[in-house]
C-alpha positions as CSV (number, residue, x, y, z in Angstrom):
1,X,97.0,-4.7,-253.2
2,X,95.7,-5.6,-250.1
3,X,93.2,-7.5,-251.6
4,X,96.1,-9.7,-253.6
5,X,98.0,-10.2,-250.7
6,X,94.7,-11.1,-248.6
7,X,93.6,-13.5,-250.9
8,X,96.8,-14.6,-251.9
9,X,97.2,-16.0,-248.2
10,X,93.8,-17.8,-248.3
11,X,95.3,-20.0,-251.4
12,X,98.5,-20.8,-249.3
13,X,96.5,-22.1,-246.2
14,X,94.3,-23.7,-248.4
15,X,97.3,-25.3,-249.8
16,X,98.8,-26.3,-246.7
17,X,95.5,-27.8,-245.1
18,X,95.6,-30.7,-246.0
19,X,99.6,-31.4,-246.0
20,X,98.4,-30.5,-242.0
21,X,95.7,-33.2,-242.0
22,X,97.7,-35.7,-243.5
23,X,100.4,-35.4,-241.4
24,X,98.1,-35.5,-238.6
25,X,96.6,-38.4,-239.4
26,X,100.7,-40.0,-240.3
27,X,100.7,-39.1,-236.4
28,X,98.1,-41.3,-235.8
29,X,98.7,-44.2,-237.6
30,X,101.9,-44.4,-235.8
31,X,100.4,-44.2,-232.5
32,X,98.4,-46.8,-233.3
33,X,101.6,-48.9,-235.0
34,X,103.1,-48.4,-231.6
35,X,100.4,-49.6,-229.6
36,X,99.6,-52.6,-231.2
37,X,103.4,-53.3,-231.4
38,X,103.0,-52.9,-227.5
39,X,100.1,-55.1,-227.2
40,X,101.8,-58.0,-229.1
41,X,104.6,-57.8,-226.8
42,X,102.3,-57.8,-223.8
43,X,101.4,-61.2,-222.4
44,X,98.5,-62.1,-220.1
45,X,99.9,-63.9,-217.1
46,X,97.9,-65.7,-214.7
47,X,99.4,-65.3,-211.1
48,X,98.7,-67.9,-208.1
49,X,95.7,-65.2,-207.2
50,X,93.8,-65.7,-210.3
51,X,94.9,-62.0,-211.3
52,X,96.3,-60.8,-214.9
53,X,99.4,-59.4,-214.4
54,X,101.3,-58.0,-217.7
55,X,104.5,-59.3,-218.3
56,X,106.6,-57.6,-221.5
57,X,108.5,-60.1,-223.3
58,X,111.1,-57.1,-224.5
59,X,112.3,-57.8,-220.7
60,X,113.3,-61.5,-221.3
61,X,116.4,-63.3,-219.8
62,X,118.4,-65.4,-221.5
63,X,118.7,-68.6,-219.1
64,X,120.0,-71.4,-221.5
65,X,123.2,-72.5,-220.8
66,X,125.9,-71.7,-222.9
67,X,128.1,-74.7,-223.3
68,X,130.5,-76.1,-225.9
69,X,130.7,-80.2,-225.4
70,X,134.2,-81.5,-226.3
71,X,133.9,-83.9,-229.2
72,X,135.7,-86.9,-229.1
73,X,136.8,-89.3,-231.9
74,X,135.9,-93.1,-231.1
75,X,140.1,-93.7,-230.1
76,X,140.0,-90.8,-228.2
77,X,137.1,-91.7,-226.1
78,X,138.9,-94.8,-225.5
79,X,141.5,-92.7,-224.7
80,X,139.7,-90.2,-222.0
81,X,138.0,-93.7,-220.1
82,X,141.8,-95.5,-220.2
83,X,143.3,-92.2,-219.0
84,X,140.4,-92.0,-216.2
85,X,141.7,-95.5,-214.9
86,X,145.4,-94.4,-214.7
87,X,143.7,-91.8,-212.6
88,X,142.0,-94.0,-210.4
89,X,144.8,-96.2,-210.2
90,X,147.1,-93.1,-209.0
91,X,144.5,-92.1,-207.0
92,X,145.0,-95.6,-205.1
93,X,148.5,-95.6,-205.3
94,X,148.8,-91.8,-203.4
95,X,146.2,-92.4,-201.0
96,X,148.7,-95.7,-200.1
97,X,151.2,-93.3,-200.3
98,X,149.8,-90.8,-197.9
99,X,149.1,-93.4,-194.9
100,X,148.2,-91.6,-192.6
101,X,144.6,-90.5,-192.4
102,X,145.1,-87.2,-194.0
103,X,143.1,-85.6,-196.8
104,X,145.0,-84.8,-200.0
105,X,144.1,-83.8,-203.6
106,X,145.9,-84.1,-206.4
107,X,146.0,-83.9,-210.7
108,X,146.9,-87.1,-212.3
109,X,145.6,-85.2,-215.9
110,X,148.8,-82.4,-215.3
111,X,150.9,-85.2,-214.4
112,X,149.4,-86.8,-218.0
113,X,150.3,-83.5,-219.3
114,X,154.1,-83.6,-218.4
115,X,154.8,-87.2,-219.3
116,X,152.5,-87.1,-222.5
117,X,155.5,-84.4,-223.2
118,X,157.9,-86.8,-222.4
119,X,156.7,-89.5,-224.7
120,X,156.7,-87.2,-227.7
121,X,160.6,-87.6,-227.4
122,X,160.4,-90.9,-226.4
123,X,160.5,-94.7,-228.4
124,X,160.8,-98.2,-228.0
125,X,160.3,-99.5,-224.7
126,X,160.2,-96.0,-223.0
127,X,157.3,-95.3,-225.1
128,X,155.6,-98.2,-224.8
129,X,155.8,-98.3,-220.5
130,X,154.8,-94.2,-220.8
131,X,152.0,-95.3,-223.1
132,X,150.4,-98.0,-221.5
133,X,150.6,-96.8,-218.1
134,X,148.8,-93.7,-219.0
135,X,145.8,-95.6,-220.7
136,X,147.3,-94.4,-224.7
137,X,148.0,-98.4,-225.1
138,X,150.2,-98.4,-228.5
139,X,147.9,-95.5,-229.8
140,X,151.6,-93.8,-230.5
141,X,152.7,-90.3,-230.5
142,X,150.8,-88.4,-232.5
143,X,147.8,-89.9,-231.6
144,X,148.0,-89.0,-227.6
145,X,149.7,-85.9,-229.3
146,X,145.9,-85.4,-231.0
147,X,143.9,-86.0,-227.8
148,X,146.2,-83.5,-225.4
149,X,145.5,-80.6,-227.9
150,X,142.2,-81.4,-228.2
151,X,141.5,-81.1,-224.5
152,X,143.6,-77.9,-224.4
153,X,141.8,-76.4,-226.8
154,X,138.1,-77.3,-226.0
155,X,138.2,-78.0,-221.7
156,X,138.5,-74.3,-221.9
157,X,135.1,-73.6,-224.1
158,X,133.0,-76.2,-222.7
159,X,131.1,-73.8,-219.8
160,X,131.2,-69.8,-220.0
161,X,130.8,-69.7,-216.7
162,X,133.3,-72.2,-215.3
163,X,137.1,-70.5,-215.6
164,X,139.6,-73.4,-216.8
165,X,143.2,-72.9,-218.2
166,X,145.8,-75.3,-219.0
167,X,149.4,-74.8,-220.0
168,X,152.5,-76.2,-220.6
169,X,156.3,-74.8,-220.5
170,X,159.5,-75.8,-221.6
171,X,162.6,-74.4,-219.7
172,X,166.2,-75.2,-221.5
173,X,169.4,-75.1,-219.7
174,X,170.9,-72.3,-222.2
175,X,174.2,-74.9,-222.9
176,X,171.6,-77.1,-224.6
177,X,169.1,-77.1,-228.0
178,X,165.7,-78.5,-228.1
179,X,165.4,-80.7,-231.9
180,X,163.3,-79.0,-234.3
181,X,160.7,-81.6,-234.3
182,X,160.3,-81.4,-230.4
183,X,159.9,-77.4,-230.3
184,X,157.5,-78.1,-233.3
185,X,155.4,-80.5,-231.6
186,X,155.5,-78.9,-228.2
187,X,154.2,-75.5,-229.8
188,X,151.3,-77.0,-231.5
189,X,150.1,-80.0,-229.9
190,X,150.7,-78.3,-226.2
191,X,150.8,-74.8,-226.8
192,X,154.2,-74.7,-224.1
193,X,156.1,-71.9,-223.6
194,X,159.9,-73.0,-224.8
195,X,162.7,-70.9,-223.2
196,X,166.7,-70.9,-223.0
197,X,167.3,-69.9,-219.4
198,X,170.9,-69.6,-217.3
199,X,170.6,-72.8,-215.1
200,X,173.3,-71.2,-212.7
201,X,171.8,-67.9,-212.0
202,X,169.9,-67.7,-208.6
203,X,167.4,-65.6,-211.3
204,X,166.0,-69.0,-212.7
205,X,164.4,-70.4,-209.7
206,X,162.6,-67.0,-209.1
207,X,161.7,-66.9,-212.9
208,X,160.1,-70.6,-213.2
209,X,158.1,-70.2,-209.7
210,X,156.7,-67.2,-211.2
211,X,155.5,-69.4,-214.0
212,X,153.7,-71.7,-211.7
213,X,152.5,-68.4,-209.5
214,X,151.3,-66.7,-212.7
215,X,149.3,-69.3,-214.0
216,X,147.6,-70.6,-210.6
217,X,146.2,-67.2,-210.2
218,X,148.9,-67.7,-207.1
219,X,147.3,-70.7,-205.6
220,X,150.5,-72.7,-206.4
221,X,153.2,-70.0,-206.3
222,X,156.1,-72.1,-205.8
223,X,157.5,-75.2,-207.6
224,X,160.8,-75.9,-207.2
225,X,163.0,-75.2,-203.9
226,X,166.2,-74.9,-206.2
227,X,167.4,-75.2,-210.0
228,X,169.9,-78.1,-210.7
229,X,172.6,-76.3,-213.0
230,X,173.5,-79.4,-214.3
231,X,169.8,-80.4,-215.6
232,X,169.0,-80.2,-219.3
233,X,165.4,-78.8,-218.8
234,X,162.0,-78.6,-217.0
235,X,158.7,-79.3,-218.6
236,X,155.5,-78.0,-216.7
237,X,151.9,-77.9,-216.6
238,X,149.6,-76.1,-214.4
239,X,145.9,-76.7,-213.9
240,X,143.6,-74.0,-212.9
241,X,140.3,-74.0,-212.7
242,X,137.4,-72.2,-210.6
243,X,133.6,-72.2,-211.1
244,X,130.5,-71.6,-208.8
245,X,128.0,-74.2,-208.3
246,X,124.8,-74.1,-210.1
247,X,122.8,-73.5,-206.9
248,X,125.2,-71.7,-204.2
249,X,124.9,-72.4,-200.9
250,X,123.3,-70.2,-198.4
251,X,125.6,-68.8,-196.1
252,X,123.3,-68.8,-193.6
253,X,122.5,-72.1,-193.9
254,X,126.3,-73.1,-193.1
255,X,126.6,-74.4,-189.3
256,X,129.3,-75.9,-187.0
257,X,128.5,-79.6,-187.0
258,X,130.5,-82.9,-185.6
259,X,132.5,-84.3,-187.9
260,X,133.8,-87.8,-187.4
261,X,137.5,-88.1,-188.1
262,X,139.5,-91.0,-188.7
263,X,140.8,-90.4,-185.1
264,X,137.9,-88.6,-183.4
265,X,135.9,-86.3,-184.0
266,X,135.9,-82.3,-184.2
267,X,134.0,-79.1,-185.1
268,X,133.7,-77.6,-188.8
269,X,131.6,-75.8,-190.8
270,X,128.9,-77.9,-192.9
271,X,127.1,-76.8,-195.9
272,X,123.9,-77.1,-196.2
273,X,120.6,-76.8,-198.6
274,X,118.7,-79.5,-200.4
275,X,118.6,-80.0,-204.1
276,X,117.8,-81.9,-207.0
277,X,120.8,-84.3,-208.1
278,X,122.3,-87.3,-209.0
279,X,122.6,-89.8,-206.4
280,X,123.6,-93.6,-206.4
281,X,123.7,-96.1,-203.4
282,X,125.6,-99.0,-203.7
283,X,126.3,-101.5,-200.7
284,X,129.8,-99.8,-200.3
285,X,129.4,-95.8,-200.8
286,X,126.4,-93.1,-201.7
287,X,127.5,-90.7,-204.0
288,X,125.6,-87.1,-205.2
289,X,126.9,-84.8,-208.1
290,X,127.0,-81.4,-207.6
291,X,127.0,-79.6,-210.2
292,X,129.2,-76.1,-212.1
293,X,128.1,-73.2,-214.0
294,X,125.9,-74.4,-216.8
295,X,126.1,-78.5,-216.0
296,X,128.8,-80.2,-217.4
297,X,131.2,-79.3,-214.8
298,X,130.9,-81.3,-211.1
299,X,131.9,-82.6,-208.2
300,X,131.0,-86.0,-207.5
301,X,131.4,-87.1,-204.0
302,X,131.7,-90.7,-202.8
303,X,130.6,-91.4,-199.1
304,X,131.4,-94.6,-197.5
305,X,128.6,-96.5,-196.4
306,X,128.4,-97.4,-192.3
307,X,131.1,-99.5,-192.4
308,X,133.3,-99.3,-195.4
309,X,136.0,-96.2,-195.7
310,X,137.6,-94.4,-197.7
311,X,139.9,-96.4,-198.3
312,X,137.6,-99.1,-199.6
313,X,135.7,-96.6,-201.9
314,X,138.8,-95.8,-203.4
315,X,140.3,-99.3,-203.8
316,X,136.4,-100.1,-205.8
317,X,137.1,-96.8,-208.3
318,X,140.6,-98.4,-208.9
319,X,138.8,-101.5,-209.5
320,X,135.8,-100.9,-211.7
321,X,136.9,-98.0,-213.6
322,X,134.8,-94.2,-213.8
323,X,132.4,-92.6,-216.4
324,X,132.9,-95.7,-219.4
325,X,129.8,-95.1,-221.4
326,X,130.2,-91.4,-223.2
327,X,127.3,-92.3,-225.8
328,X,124.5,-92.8,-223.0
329,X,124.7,-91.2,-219.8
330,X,128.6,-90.8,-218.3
331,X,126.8,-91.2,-215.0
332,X,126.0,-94.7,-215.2
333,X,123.7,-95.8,-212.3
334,X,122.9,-92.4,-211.0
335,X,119.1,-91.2,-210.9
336,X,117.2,-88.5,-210.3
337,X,116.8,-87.5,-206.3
338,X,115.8,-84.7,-204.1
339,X,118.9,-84.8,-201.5
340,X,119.0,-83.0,-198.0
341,X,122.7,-82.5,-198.6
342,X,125.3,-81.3,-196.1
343,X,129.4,-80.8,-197.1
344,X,132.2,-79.5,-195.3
345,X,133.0,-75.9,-196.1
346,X,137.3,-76.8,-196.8
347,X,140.5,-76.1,-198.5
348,X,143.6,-79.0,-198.7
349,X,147.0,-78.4,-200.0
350,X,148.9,-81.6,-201.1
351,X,152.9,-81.7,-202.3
352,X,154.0,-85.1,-203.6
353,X,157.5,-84.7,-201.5
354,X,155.6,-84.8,-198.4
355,X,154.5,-88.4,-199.3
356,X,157.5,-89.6,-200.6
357,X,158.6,-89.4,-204.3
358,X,156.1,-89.2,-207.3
359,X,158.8,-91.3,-208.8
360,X,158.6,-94.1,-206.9
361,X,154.5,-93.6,-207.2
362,X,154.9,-94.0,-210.9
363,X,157.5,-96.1,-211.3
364,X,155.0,-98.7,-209.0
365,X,152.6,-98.6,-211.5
366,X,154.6,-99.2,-213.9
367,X,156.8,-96.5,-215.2
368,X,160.4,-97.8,-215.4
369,X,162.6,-96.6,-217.9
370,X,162.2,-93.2,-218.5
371,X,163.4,-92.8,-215.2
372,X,166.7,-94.7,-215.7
373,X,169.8,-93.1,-216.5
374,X,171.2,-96.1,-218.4
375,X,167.9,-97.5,-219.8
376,X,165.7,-94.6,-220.5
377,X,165.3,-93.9,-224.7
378,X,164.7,-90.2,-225.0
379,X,166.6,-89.4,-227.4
380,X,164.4,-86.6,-229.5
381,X,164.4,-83.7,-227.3
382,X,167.5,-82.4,-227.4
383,X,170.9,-82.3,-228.2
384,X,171.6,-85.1,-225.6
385,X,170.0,-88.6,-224.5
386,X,167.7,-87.5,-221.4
387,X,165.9,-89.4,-218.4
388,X,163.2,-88.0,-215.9
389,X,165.5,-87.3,-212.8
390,X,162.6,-85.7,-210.8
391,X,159.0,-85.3,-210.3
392,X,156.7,-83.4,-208.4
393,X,152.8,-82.1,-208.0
394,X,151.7,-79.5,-205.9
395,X,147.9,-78.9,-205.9
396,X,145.6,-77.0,-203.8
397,X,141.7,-76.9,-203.5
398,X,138.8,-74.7,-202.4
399,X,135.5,-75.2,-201.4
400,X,132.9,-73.1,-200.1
401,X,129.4,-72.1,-200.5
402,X,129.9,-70.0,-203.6
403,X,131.9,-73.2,-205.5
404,X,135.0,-74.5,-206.2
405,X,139.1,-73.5,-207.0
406,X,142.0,-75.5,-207.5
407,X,145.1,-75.8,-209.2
408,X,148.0,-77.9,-209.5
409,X,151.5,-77.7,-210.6
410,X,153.6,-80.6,-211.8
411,X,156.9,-80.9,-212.9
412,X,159.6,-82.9,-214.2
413,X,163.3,-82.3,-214.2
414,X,165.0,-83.7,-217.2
415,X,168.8,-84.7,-216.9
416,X,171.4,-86.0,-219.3
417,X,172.1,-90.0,-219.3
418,X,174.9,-91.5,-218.9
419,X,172.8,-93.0,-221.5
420,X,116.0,-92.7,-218.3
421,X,114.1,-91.5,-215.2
422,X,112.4,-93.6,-211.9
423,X,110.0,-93.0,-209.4
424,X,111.4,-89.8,-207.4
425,X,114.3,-90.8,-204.3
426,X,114.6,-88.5,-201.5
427,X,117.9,-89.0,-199.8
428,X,119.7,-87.8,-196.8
429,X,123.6,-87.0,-198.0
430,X,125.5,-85.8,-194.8
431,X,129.1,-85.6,-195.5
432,X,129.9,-85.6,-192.0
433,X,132.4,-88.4,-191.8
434,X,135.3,-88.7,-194.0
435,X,134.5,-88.6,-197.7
436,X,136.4,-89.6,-201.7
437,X,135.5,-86.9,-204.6
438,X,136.3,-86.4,-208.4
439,X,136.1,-83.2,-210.0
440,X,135.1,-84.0,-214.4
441,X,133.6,-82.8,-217.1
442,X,130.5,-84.9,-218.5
443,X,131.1,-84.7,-222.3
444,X,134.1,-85.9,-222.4
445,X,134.3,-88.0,-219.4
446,X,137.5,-86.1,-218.5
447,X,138.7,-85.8,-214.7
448,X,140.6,-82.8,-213.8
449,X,141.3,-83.9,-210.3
450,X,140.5,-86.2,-207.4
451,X,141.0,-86.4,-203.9
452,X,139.8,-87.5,-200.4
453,X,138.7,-85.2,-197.5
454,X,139.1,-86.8,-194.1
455,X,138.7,-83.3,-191.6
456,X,142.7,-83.5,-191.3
């Protein structure tokens, strides 16, 4: 028996030797799988020494910037470059405004925003005025309906890393109803919040500022000082919008320098690194782009040549227009440069009331009707002719060695009427004087806002 069971084990590990050697030899064949696998993803790199370093391609970064470039149809490109000149042209017409050596900033595309609302319930002459002040010409409503929504919905998507959002609200006096066709439009064309509120409860005011506060990130948390019971309604935008540049600043870098004032001079904290940008020289102002996030983003900003001012840079953009070539490059005339850059480390605040009436700015370039009780011809948005009774724009900006924040609030209070590259430049770009700048977006030619920084 012991001889069966003996020799009864020999057959089984005679069996089960060469399962054994196979699997061992599976092992193998996977070490060697593995290996190789490792070897391919290992590359031979050549450091400044001469030496091979191994560098293992599983560990790669993904460095190409994500962006999403706003198409624009061939009228709405005309559109975006007709709409930059209205903002050049209010540009001049605030600075004149302002008169007094201060630095403001401000959002003539939220101020489009409101009034492209406007026009929606607007025709005949009021239409026409709204239209062709804004740069829309006789493109009519649902064309300049087409190009607001398709900034709202693609401004947002064009940089990852660059934070934008745009909205719009519509806030009824409860005694009144907004006509079909104008809730329909504002809801799809401008995404805007429409809501019946009680124009005589002190509730209101609190409720719209919070709006504006909300949607700011709290940059701009108040709007309105009071609510007119008798107005129909108030349509709002806000602008916000916060990226870092594409090469920070070093902190470190940052020094208290002289900066020359319109009426002196004083101490504030410059920027400073040098870079690889755009730059242009003209006989009246240099100018360097600094770029957001992924590129398409910037800051442009215009310094006046020994000489000139602000003033005078500002009056040329009015002039000559911004950014009119979107099928080559939008920065027409800039090159290539190595720039030893310097810029002020600053925040402004700007409220339209403070300068006079945005009104009166508008209605001097041309905007007459649709403020006029007896003349205006918005008749679609409610139950009642309307007119624009009030206007106003608050905006705010940030800049430091990290990037950029602004935002901007406007509003309008509607009330029933009676009726290739060069040889290499190196520049020096110190913004140490008084300076113009333009914050845009370089697919679609767009500019989200514009100011001028003067160190008061």
């Amino acid at each position: 028996m012991k001889k069966c069971l003996f020799l009864l084990s020999a057959i089984v590990a005679c069996c089960m030797m060469p399962s054994c050697s196979s699997a061992s030899d599976d092992e193998e064949d996977k070490k060697e799988i593995v290996e190789e696998e490792k070897k391919d993803n290992t590359e031979e790199v050549i450091d400044d020494d001469g030496d091979v370093e191994k560098n293992d391609s599983d560990d790669v970064v993904y460095m190409l910037p994500r962006t999403t470039p706003v198409v624009l149809s061939a009228a709405q490109k005309v559109f975006a470059n007709d709409n930059n000149s209205f903002t050049l042209s209010f540009l001049k017409t605030m600075n004149e405004a302002v008169n007094s050596g201060k630095g403001f900033v401000c959002s003539p595309l939220s101020i489009t925003y409101v009034l492209a609302m406007v026009n929606d319930a607007a025709s005949g002459e009021t239409e026409q005025e709204l239209e062709q002040t804004l740069g829309f010409h006789k493109g009519g409503i649902q064309a300049v309906n087409g190009y607001c929504k398709n900034l709202i919905d693609n401004l947002p998507k064009v940089d990852e890393n660059v934070q934008l959002t745009i909205a719009n609200a519509i806030f009824l006096n409860k005694i009144y109803t907004l006509r079909d066709q104008f809730l329909k439009d504002m809801k799809t064309y401008y995404d805007a919040k429409a809501e019946a509120l009680d124009f005589s409860s002190p509730a209101t005011l609190g409720y719209i500022n919070g709006w504006c506060n909300e949607k700011t990130q709290g940059m701009i948390p108040t709007i309105l000082n009071e609510v007119d019971p008798d107005a129909v309604s108030y349509l709002l935008n806000a602008i916000y919008f916060k990226a870092n540049w594409m090469s920070k600043f070093d902190p470190s870098k940052t020094k208290t320098e002289t900066f020359a004032t319109p009426t002196g001079t004083k101490q504030i904290p410059l920027m400073h690194q040098n870079v690889m940008t755009g730059y242009m020289k003209t006989d009246d102002y240099a100018a360097v782009t600094m770029p957001y996030g992924s590129g398409l983003w910037n800051m442009t900003v215009l310094l006046p040549e020994e000489g000139k001012t602000t003033d005078d840079v500002i009056s040329i953009l009015a002039k000559e227009g911004w950014l009119t070539d979107y099928d080559k490059n939008p920065l027409m005339g800039y090159r290539e440069a190595e720039v030893d850059l310097k810029l002020p480390r600053f925040e402004t605040s700007t409220d339209t009331n403070d300068f006079g009436s945005l009104v009166g700015m508008l209605k001097e370039m041309g905007i007459q009707q649709a403020f006029n009780p007896k003349k205006a011809e918005i008749l679609n948005m409610c139950d009642v002719p309307v007119f624009i009774s009030m206007m106003r724009q608050k905006a705010k900006i940030e800049v430091n060695e990290e990037g950029s924040k602004m935002a901007a609030v406007t509003v309008a209070q509607m009330d029933a009427t009676s009726m290739a590259p060069d040889e290499m430049v190196k520049a020096d770009f110190h913004a140490n004087r008084p300076f113009v700048y333009l914050i845009h977006e370089a697919s679609s030619g767009v500019i989200l806002f514009v100011g001028k920084y003067t160190g008061e």
